[in-house]
BAVOTOR-721240 format. One record per residue: x, y negated, z of N, C-alpha, C in turn. Coordinates in pm, whole numbers, padded with zeros to 5 digits, always signed. Atoms other than C-alpha are relative to their C-alpha. Layout:
XYZXYZXYZ...
% end
This chain:
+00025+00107-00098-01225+00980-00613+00112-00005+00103-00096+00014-00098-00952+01070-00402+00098-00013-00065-00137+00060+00045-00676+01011-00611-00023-00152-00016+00050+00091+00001-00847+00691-00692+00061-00106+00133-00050+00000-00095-00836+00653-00309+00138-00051+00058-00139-00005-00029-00490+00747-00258+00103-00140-00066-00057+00161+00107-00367+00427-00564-00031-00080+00122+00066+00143-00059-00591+00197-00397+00121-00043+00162-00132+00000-00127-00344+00273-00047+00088-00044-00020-00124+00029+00022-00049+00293-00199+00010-00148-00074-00031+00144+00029-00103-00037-00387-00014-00075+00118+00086+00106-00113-00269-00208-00100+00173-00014+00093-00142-00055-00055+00085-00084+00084+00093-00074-00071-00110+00058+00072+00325-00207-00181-00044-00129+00000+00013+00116-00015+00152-00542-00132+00023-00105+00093+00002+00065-00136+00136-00593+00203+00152-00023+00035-00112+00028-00023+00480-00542+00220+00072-00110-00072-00091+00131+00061+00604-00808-00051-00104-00070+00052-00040+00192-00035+00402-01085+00073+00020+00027+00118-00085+00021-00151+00531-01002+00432+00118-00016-00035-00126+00077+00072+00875-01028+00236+00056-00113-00020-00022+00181+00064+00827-01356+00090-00059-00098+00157+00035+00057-00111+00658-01497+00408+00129-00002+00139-00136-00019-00092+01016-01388+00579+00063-00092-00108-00090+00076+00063+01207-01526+00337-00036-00161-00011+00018+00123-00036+01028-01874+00367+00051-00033+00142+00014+00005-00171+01018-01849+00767+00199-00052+00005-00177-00028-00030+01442-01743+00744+00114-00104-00128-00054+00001+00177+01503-01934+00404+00091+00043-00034-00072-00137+00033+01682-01605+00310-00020+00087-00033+00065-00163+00097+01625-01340+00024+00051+00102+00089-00063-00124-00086+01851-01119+00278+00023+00049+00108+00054+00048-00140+01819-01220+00614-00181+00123+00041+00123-00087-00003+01443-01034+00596+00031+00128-00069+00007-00148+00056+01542-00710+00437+00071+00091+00170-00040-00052-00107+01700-00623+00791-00120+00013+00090+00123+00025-00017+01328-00700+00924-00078+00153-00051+00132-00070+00058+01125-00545+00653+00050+00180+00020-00050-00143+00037+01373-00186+00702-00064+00058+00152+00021-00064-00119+01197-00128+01065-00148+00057-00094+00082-00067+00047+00876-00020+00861+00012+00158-00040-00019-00092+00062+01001+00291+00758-00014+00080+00180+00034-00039-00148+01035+00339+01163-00120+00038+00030+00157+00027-00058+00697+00284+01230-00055+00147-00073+00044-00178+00043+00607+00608+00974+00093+00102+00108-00069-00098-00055+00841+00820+01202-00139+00021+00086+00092+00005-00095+00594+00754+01484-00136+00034-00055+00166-00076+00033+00270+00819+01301+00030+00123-00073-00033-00138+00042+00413+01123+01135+00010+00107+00140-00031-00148-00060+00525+01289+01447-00137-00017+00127+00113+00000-00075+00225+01171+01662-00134+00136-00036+00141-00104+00085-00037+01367+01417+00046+00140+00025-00002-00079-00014+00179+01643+01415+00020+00064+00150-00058-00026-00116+00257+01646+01781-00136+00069+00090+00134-00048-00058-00118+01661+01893-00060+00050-00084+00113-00112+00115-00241+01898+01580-00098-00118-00017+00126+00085+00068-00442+01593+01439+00047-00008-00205-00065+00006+00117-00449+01588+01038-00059-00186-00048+00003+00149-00001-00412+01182+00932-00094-00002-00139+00112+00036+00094-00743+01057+00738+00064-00097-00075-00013+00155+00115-00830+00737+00525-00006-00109+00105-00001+00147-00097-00847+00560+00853+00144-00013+00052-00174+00016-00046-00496+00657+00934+00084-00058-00043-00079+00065+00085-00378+00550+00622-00030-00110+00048+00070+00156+00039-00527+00219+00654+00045-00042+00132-00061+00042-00117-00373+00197+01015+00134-00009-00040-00137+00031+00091-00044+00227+00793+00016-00109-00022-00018+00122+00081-00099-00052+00592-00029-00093+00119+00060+00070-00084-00237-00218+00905+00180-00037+00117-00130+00046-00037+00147-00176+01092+00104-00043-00096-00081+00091-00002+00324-00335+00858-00011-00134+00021-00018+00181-00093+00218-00691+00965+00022-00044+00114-00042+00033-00164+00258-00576+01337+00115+00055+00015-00116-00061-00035+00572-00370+01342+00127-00099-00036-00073+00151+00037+00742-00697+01165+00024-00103+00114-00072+00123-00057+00723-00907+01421+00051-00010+00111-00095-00018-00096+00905-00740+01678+00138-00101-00073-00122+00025+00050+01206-00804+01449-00021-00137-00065-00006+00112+00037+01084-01162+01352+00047-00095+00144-00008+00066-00123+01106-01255+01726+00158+00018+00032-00152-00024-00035+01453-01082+01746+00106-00094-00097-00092+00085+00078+01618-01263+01442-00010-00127+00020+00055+00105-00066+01414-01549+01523+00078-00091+00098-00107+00057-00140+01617-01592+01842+00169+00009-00041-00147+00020+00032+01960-01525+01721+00020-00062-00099-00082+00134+00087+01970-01753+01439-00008-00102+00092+00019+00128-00059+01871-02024+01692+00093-00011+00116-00135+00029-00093+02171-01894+01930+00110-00028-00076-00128+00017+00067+02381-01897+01642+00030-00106-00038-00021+00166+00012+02307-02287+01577+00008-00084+00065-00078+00071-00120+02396-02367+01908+00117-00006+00032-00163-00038-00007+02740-02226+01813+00060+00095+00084-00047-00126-00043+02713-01867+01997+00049+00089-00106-00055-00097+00080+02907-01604+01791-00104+00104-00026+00055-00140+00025+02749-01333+01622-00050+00075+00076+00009-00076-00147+02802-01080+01843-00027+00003+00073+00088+00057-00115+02687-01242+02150-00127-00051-00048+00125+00026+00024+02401-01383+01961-00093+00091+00014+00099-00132+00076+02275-01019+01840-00035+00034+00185+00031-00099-00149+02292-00894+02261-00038-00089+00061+00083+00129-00048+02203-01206+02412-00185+00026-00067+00156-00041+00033+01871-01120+02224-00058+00025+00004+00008-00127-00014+01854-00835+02232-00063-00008+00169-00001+00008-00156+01849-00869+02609-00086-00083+00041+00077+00083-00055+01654-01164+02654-00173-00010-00078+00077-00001+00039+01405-01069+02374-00057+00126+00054+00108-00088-00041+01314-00714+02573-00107+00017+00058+00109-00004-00046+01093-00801+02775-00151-00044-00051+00138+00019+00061+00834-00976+02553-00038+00098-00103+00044-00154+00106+00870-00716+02296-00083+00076+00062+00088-00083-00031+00772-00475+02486-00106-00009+00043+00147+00034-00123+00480-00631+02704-00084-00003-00163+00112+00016+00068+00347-00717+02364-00004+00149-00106+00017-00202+00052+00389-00295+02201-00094-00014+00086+00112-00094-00099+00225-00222+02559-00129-00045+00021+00100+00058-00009-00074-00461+02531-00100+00048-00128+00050-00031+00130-00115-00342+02173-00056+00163-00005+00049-00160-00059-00126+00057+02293-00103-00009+00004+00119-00015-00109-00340-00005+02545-00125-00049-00035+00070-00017+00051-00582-00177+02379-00061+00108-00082+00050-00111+00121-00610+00085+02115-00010+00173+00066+00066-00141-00092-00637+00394+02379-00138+00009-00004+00102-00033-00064-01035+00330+02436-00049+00045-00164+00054-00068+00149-01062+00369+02022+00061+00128-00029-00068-00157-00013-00864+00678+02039-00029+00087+00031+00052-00133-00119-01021+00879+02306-00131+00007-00030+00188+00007+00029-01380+00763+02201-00022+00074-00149+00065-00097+00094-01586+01016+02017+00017-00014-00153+00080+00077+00108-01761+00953+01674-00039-00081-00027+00092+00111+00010-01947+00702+01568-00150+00068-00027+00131-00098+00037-02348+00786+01528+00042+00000-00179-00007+00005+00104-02271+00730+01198+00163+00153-00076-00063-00150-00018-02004+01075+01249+00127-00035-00042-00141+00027+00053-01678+00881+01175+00077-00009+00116-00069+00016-00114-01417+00923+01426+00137-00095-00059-00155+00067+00005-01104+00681+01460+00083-00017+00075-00134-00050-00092-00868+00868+01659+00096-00015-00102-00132-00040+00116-00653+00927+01349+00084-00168+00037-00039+00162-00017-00670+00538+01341+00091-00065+00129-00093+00054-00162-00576+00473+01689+00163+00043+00016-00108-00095-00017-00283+00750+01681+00065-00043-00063-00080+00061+00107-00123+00584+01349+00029-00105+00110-00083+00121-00071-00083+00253+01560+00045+00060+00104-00108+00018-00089+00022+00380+01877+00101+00081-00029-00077-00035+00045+00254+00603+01758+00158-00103-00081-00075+00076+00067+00379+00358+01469+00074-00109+00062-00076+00077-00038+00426+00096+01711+00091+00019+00127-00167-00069-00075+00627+00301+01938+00099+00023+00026-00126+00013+00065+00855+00407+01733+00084-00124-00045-00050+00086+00085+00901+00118+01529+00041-00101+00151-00047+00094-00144+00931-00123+01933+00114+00082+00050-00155-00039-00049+01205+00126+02029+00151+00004-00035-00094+00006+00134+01369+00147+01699+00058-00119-00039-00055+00096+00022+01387-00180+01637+00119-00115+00115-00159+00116-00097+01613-00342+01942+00099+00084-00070-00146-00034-00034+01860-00085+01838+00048-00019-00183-00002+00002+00131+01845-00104+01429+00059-00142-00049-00025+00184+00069+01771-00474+01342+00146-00048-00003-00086+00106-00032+02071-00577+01512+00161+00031-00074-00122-00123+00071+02308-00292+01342+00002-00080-00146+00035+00071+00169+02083-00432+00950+00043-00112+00008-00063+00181-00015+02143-00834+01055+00134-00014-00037-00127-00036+00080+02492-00729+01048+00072+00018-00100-00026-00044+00202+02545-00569+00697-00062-00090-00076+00095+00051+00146+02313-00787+00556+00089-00151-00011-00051+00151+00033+02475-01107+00686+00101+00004-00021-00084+00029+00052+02791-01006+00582+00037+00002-00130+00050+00003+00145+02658-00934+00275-00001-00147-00092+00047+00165+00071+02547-01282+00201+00081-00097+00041-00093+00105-00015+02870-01409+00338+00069-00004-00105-00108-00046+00106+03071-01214+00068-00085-00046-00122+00069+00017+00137+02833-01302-00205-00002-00125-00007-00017+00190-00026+02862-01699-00076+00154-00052-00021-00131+00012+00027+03220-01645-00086+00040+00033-00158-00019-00088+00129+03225-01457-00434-00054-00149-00096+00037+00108+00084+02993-01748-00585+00055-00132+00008-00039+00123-00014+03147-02049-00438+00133+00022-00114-00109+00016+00086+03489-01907-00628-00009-00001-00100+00041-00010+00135+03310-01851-00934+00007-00103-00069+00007+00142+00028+03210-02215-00942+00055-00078-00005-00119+00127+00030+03526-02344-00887+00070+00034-00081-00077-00020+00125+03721-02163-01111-00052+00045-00114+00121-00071+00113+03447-02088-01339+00050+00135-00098+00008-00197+00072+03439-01746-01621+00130-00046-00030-00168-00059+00087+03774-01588-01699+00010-00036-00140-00011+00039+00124+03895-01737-02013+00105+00066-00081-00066-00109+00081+04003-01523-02310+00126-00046-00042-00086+00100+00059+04349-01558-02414-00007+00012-00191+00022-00054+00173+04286-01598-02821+00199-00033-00030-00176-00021+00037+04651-01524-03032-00080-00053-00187+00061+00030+00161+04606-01655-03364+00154+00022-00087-00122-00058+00061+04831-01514-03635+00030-00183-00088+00007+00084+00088+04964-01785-03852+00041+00048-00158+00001-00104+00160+04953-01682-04253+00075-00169-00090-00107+00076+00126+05217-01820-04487-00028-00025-00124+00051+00029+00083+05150-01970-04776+00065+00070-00106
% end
């Protein structure tokens, strides 16, 4: 039953994350644009890993499930951050200034909305059992933790991934446009000629 369990997570996990994928890639219309996004998730485990171990708590089935539960919130720090710099960058700010301009003007809502998200989730944290003898501290600790990490991590990450990724998809725009104009390398054939 508990390996059972454990599938059911890990699929539920590998799901949540592709259609938050594809739901970026509509939003950005960009297969690559969102992989700079979807790489703050891995953040967000830093924070519920070192939370559990920090206060000697061992992470349940509610913890897990507070897992699967930050990747739809730890996303949209970094949807709000890219969000805003493509829309400085189509006003015709540079790169560079786009990414810190953002950066800068997107800290303050970031964070108010991490610290609203905490704080809610402190009174499920600190509170007991349930009569029913289930506690969901684990639960609470996975999010604030996860979104900790992953709200601190992400001003300084995203803007590093946006980078690589979009020069990625410049060189691959550059690579295909030449393809198309000078289309496939053509073989040189040698043909013998045979004497009669």
């Amino acid at each position: 039953a508990v390996d059972e369990d454990l599938v059911a997570l890990v699929m539920a996990l590998g799901l949540s994350i592709v259609f938050v994928y594809l739901l970026m890639t509509f939003l950005f219309e960009s297969f690559v644009l969102p992989l700079s996004i979807l790489l703050t998730i891995p953040l967000a485990s830093i924070g519920v890993g070192w939370i559990h171990y920090f206060l000697g708590y061992d992470m349940d089935f509610l913890g897990a499930v507070a897992g699967i539960l930050l990747v739809g919130v730890v996303v949209n720090n970094g949807i709000v951050l890219v969000d805003y710099v493509n829309r400085l960058r189509s006003e015709g700010m540079e790169r560079g200034e786009a990414l810190a301009a953002a950066t800068e003007r997107r800290f303050r809502p970031i964070m108010m909305t991490a610290l609203t998200t905490i704080c809610a989730t402190v009174p499920l944290t600190l509170g007991g059992p349930s009569d029913l003898g289930m506690s969901y501290t684990s639960f609470g600790l996975a999010l604030i933790g996860g979104m900790t990490s992953a709200t601190l991590l992400t001003l300084m990450v995203v803007p590093v991934f946006y980078t690589l990724f979009d020069d990625a998809r410049e060189a691959a725009g550059v690579f295909i446009r030449q393809l198309l104009k000078e289309g496939p390398p053509r073989r040189n054939r040698r043909y013998r000629r045979t004497e009669a």
